[in-house]
C-alpha positions in Angstrom: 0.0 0.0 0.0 1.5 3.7 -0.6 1.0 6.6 1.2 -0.8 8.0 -1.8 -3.5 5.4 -0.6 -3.7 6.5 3.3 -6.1 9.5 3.8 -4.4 12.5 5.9 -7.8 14.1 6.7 -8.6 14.1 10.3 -11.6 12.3 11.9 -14.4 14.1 13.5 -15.3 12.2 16.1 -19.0 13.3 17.3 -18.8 14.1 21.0 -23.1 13.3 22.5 -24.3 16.6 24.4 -24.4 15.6 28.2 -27.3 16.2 30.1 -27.1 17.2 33.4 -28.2 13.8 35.8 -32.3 14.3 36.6 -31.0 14.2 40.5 -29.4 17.4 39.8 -33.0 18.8 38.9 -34.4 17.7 42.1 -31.8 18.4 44.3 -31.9 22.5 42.8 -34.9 22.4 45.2 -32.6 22.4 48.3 -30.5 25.3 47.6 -33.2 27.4 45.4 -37.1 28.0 46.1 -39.2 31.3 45.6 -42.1 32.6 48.2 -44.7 34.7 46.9 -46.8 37.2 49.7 -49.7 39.1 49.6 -48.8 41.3 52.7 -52.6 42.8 53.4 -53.7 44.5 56.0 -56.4 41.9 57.7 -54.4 39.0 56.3 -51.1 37.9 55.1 -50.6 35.1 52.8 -47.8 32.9 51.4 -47.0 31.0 48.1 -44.8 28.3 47.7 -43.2 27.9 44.1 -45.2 25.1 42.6 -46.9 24.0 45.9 -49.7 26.8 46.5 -51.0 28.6 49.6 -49.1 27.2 52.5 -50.1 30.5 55.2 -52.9 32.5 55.5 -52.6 34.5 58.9 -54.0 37.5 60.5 -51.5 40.3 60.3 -51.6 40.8 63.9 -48.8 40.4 66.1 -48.8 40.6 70.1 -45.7 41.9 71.6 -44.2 41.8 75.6 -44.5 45.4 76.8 -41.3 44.7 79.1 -39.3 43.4 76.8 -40.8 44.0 73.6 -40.5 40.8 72.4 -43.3 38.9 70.4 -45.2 36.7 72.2 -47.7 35.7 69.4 -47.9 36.3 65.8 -51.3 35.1 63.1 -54.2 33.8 64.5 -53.2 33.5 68.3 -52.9 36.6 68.1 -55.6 38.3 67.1 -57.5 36.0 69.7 -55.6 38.1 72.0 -56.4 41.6 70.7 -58.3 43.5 73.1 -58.3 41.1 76.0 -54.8 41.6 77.6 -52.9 42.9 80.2 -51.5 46.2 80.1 -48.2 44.3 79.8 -48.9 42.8 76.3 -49.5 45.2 73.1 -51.6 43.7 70.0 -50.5 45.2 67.0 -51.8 45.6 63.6 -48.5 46.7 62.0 -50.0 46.8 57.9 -52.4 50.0 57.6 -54.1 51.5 54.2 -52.1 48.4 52.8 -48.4 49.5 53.9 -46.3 49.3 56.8 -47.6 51.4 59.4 -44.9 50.4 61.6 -41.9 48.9 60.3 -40.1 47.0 63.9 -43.1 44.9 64.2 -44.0 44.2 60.6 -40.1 42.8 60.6 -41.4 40.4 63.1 -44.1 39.4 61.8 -43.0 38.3 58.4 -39.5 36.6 60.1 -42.3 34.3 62.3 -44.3 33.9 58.6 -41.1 33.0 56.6 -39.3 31.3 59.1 -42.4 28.8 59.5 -42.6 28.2 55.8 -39.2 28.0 55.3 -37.8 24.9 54.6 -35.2 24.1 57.4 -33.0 22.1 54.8 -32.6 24.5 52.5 -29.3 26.3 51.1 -30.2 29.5 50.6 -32.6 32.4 51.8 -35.5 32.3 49.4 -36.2 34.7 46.4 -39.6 36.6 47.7 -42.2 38.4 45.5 -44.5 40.9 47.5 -47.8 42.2 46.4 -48.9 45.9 46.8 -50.8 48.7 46.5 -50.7 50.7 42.9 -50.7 53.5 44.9 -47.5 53.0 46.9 -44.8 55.7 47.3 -40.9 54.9 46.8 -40.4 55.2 50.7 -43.3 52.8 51.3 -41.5 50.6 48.6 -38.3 50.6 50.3 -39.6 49.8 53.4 -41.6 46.5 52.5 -38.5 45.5 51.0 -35.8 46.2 53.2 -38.9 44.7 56.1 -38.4 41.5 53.9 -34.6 41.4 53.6 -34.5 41.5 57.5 -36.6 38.6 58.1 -34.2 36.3 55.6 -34.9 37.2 51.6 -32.3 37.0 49.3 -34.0 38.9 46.8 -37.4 40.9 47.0 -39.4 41.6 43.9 -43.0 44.0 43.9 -46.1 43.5 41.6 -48.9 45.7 41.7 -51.8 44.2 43.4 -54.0 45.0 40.4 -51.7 43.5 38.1 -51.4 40.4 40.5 -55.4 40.2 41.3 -55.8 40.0 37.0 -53.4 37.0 37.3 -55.0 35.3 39.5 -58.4 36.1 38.3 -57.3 34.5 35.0 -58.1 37.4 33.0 -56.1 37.7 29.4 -53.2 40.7 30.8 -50.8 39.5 28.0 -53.3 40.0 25.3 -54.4 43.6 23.9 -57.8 43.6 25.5 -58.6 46.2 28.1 -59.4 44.4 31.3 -61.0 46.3 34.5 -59.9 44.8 38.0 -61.4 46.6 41.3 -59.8 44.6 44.1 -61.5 45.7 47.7 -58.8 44.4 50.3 -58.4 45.2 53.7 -57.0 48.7 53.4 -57.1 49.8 50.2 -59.3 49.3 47.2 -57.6 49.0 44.0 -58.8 50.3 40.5 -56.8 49.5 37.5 -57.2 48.9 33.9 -54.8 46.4 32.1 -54.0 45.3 28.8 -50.9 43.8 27.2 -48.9 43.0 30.8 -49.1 47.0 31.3 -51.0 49.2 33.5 -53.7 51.3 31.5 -55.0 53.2 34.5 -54.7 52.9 38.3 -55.9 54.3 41.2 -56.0 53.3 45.1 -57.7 54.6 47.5 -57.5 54.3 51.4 -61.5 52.6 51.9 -61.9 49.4 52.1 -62.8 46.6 54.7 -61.2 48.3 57.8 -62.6 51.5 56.5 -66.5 49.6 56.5 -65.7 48.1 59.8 -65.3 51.9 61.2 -68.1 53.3 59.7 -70.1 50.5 61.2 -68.1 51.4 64.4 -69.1 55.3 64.4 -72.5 54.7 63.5 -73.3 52.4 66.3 -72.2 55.1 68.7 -74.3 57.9 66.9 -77.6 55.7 67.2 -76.7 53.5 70.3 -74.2 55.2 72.5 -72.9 51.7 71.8 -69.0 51.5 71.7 -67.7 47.4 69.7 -64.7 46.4 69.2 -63.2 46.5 65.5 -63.7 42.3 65.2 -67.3 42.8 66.7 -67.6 45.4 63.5 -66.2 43.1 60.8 -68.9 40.1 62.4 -71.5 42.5 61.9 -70.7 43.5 58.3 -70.2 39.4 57.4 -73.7 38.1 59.3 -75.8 41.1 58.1 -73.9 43.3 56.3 -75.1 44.3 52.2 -75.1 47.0 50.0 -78.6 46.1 49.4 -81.8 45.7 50.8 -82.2 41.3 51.6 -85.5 39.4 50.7 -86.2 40.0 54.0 -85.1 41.7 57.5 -82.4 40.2 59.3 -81.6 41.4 62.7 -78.6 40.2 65.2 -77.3 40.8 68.7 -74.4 43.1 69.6 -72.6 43.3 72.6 -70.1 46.9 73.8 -70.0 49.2 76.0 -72.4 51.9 76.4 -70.9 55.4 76.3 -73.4 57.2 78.7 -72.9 54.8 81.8 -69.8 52.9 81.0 -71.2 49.1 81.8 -71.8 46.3 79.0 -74.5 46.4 76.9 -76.2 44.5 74.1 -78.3 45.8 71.3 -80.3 44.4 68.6 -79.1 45.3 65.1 -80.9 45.2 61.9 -79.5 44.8 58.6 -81.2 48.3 57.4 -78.9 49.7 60.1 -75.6 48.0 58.9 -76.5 49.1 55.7 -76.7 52.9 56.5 -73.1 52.8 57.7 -71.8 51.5 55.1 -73.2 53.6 52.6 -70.4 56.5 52.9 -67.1 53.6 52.3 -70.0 51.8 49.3 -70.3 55.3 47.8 -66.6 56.4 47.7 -65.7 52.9 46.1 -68.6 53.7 43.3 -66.8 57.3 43.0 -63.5 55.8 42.2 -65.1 53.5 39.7 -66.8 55.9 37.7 -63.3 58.0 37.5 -61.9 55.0 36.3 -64.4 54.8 33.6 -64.2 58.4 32.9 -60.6 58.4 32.0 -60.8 55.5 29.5 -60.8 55.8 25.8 -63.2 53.8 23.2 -61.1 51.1 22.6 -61.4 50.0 26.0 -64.6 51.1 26.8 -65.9 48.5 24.1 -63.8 46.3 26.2 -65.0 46.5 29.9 -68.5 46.5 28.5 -68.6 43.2 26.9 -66.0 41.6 29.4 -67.2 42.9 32.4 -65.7 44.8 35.8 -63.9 42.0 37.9 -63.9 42.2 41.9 -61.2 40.4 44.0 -60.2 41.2 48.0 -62.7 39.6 50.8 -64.9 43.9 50.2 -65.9 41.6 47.0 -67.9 39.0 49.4 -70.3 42.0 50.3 -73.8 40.7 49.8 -75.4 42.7 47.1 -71.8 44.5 46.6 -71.8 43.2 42.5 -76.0 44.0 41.9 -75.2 47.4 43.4 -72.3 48.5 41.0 -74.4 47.2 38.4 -77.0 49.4 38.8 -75.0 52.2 39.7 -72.8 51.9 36.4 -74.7 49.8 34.3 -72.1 47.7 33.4 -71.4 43.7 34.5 -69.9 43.2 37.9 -68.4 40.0 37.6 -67.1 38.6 41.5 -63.6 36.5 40.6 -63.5 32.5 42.1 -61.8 32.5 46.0 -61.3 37.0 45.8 -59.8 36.9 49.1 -56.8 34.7 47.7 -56.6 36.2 44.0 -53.7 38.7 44.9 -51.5 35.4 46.5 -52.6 33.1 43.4 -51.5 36.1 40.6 -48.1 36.6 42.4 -47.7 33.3 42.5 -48.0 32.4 38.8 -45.3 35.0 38.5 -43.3 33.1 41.1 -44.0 29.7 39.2 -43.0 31.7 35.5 -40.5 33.9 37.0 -38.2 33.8 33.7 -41.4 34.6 31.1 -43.3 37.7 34.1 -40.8 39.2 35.7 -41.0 42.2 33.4 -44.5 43.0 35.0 -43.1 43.3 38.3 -42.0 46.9 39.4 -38.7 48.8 40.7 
C-alpha cells in the first residue's frame, strides 16, 4: 500500500451533548425556592413555588411590653387583641395596605417566613411581595428592606392590580382592556390592564377596615354603643349588604355603652348596617366611575362586553356586585376565591419567573 492510498484528513469524532443527571434537577430544590406574599392589611398570605397557599394569617402580632419581644404572631394573636394585660400590646403593623410600623412588621413576616421555610434549604429564598398601585418609593423601600431583614435574598414587587388580574385569569398579556377593582383590607384597588401593562390605576385608602369603622361610628351615633373593631367586621359578614335582603335580618351586639360605662347588648338590623356602610360603598362607586371616565373607546368597548372584575374579601359584600351594576350599568363580575386572587396572581409570577418578571415593578 503507498502513502498516496492513506487519507491525511482528520476524523471528526462526534462528541453526545451531556445532560445534566435528573437528581441534579431535584436536588436544585434544596438550595433554590421562591415565596410569593400578599402582605394585606387583615391577612397575610404565602405561596410556595409550585406547591400553592401554604399561610394564610392574621396580620396581627402581640408583643411583651417589658421586653418587647413577640409573644404571638397570626391567628393566636388576634385572639388576643383587646383582652390583655397592660403588659402585652396587639399590634396591627400593615395600615391602608403599607407598613404602618416597620419593627413589628419585621417580626411578623420573620415568624411567617421562618415557619414556611424549609429548614434544609441552602439559601434564603427569592420573595415576591404584592402591593398597593398607589404606593410611594419610601413605602416601597420599606416593605423590602422589612423582607430582607426577616431572611430574603431577593425581594421583587407587583402591583396588586396587576397580580389580582393573574390570578383572576383574565387575558393581561393580550391587547384587551381588562378592568380589575380589588376591595382588600386597606385599600381598594382600580386598574385597567391590557398587554402586561398598567392602563390606568388608582387606590384609594376605603376598604374593609374603612367599613368596619363606619359601622363602628355609626353604632355610637344611634346607640351610644361602643364594639370592638372584630365585633364590626362580624356585623358586616352576618348582616352586612349594599342592598336591601328578601327579608329583614336582625342580630345581637354586645359593647360598652358610652353614657354609663357598663356592658350592653343591642339588637341590630340589617337596614342599620346598611346605612353605615353607605359613605365607604359610595366612595368605592366614585372611584369607579373615575376609572371609567378616564378611558378611551377602545377600551370602553372592552369592559362593556367583558365585564368589571372584583377580587379582595370587600368583593364578598352581599349585594356589593347587583349594586355596582345598577349604579354603572355595566357587569360586575365577582372573581373564584377573591380573598386569595392577589396570593394566586403573584404566585403564577413566582412559578413563571423567567417569562413575568418584566410585570413586576422597581
Amino acid at each position: 500500500m503507498s502513502t498516496a492510498d492513506i487519507s491525511t484528513t482528520p476524523v471528526e469524532l462526534s462528541t453526545p451533548k451531556l445532560k445534566a443527571p435528573s437528581f441534579l434537577k431535584r436536588f436544585s430544590r434544596f438550595w433554590s425556592y421562591d415565596l410569593a406574599v400578599d402582605l394585606g392589611t387583615a391577612n397575610t398570605l404565602i405561596y410556595a413555588k409550585n406547591k400553592g397557599i401554604i399561610l394564610n394569617e392574621p396580620s396581627i402580632v402581640a408583643v411583651s411590653e417589658e421586653t418587647h419581644k413577640p409573644l404571638a404572631v397570626g391567628q393566636p394573636a388576634k385572639e388576643m387583641f383587646g383582652k390583655t394585660s397592660k403588659a402585652i400590646r396587639c399590634v396591627r403593623p400593615m395600615k391602608d395596605g403599607v407598613i404602618a410600623d416597620f419593627e413589628m412588621t419585621s417580626v411578623m413576616m420573620n415568624y411567617m417566613l421562618g415557619k414556611v421555610r424549609r429548614s434544609w434549604a441552602l439559601s434564603k429564598p427569592r420573595v415576591v411581595i404584592g402591593v398597593p398601585s398607589g404606593i410611594t418609593q419610601v413605602e416601597k423601600r420599606a416593605v423590602m428592606d422589612a423582607a430582607l431583614f426577616s431572611g430574603a435574598r431577593e425581594v421583587l414587587l407587583v402591583e396588586e392590580p396587576m397580580a389580582a388580574s393573574l390570578g383572576a385569569g383574565l387575558p393581561v398579556e393580550q391587547a384587551v382592556g381588562n378592568m380589575m377593582v380589588d376591595i382588600g383590607g386597606g385599600t381598594t384597588e382600580v386598574a385597567i390592564i391590557s398587554m402586561c401593562g398598567t392602563v390606568y390605576s388608582h387606590s384609594i385608602r376605603v376598604a374593609g377596615d374603612e367599613m368596619d369603622e363606619a359601622i363602628q361610628r355609626h353604632l355610637k351615633r344611634r346607640f351610644g354603643l361602643h364594639v370592638g373593631i372584630f365585633e364590626a367586621e362580624r356585623l358586616k359578614l352576618i348582616i352586612g349588604s349594599a342592598l336591601p335582603f328578601g327579608k329583614p335580618r336582625t342580630t345581637v351586639t354586645y359593647g360598652r355603652d358610652l353614657t354609663s360605662g357598663l356592658p350592653q347588648q343591642a339588637e341590630v338590623s340589617d337596614e342599620i348596617i346598611r346605612e353605615a356602610l353607605n359613605e365607604p360603598i359610595s366612595a368605592i362607586i366614585a372611584s369607579i366611575v373615575t376609572a371609567l371616565e378616564q378611558t378611551n373607546a377602545e377600551i370602553a368597548h372592552d369592559i362593556i362586553s367583558r365585564g368589571i372584575y372584583l377580587a379582595g374579601g370587600g368583593a364578598l359584600l352581599k349585594g356589593l356586585t347587583e349594586r355596582l351594576h345598577r349604579e354603572t350599568g355595566i357587569r360586575f363580575i365577582r372573581a373564584q376565591d377573591p380573598l386569595s386572587c392577589v396570593v394566586r396572581g403573584v404566585g403564577k409570577i413566582v412559578d413563571n419567573l423567567g417569562e413575568l418578571r418584566s410585570l413586576c415593578i422597581s
